[in-house]
C-alpha positions in Angstrom: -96.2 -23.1 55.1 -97.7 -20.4 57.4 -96.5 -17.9 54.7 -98.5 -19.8 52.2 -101.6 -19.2 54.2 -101.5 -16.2 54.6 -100.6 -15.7 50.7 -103.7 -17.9 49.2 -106.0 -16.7 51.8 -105.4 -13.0 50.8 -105.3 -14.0 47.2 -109.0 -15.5 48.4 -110.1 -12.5 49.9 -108.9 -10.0 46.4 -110.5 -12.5 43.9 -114.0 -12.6 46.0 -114.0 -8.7 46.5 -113.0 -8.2 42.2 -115.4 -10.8 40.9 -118.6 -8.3 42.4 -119.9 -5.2 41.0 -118.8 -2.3 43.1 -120.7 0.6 41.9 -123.0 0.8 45.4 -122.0 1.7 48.9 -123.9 -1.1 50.2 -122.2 -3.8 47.3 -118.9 -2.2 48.5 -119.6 -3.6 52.1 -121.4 -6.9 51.4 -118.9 -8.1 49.0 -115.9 -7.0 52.0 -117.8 -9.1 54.3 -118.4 -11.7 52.1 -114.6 -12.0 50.8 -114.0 -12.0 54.9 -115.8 -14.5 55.3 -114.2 -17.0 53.0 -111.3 -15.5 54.0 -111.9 -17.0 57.6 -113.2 -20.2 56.6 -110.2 -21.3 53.9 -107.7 -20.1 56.6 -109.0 -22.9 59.0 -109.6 -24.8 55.9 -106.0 -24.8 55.3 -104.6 -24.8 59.0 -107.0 -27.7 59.7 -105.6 -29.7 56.5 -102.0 -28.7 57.4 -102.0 -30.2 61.1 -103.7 -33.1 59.7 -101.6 -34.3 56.7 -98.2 -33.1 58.0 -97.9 -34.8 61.7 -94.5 -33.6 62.5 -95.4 -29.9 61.6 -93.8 -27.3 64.4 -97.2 -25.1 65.2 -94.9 -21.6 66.6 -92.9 -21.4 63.0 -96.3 -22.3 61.2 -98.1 -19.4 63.1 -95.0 -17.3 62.9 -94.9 -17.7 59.1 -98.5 -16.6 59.1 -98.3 -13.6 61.1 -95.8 -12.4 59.7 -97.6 -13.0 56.2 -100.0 -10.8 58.0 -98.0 -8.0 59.4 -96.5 -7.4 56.2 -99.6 -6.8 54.6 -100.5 -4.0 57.4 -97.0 -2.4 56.8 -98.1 -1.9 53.1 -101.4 -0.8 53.2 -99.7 1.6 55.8 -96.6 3.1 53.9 -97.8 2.8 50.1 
C-alpha cells in the first residue's frame, strides 16, 4: 500500500504540473509549488484514510513501501 502512495501521489504531482501553461519562468515555479502542494496534502490524505480503514495495517512496511516508492524515483531522475 505504501508503494501505492507514493505512485498516485506522483501521478498527482505530473498531472497538476501538465495541466498549466508553462511558457513563463514564474508559471514554471508556481505551477511546481502548486503540484507540491497537492502532492503533500493527498499523501496525508491517503495515509490518514489508510490507518483509518485498515486497523491491522503494519505502519514500518507501509512507510517502507513508500520510501522506497520515493527513493526509486531519485535514482531515476539521477541516472536517466
Amino acid at each position: 500500500m505504501g508503494g501505492a502512495i507514493g505512485f498516485v501521489t506522483a501521478f498527482v504531482y505530473a498531472k497538476k504540473m501538465t495541466a498549466r501553461d508553462t511558457s513563463e519562468t514564474k508559471k514554471i515555479v508556481r505551477a511546481h509549488y502548486s503540484a507540491e502542494a497537492y502532492k503533500l496534502a493527498f499523501t496525508i490524505l491517503l495515509f490518514s484514510l489508510v490507518f483509518k480503514e485498515f486497523k491491522e495495517v503494519q505502519a514500518l512496511p507501509l512507510f517502507v513501501g513508500y520510501v522506497g516508492t520515493l527513493v526509486v524515483y531519485w535514482a531515476a531522475l539521477i541516472f536517466v
